[in-house]
Phi, psi and omega in degrees: 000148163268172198314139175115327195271142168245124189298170183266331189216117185265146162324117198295158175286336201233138164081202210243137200117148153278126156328194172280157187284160184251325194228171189279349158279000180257323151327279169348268182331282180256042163295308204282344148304304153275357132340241189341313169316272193327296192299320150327315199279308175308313191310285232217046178322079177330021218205336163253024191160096239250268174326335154312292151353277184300303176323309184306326199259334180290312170316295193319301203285318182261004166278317168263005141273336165283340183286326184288349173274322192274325194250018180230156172303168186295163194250144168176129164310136172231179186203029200107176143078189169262018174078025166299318212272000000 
C-alpha cells in the first residue's frame, strides 16, 4: 500500500493470513460477509440442494478473500516478533 493508507486486515502474527479487521471498512466487509452467509444458508439451505449451496458460499468466500488480498498486508508465514524472521 502507499504510505498514508492503512490496511483493513493486517497480517496475523503467528501462521498464515490475515487477522481481525483495524478499521471500519474492514469490519464493515466482514459483518457483511457474514451476513450474506447466514442469510444464504436460509436462501439455499443444503438440505434442499447441496450445490446450489455451496456454489453461494464459495462466491461469497473468494469474494472476501480477495478484498483481504487487495486491502491487506501481503500474506507470508510468520513467527512472531517484529516480522524479521
Amino acid at each position: 500500500m502507499q504510505s498514508g493508507q492503512k490496511y483493513w486486515f493486517p497480517a496475523k502474527r503467528y501462521g498464515y493470513g490475515w487477522g481481525v479487521p483495524v478499521t471500519w471498512q474492514g469490519w464493515l466487509v466482514l459483518v457483511t460477509y457474514v451476513v450474506l452467509a447466514t442469510v444464504g444458508t436460509f436462501v439455499l439451505p443444503p438440505q434442499n440442494g447441496l450445490l446450489p449451496y455451496i456454489a453461494c458460499i464459495t462466491i461469497l468466500t473468494a469474494a472476501f478473500i480477495a478484498v483481504c488480498w487487495l486491502k491487506g498486508e501481503t500474506p507470508r508465514w510468520r513467527w512472531g516478533g517484529d516480522g524479521r524472521e
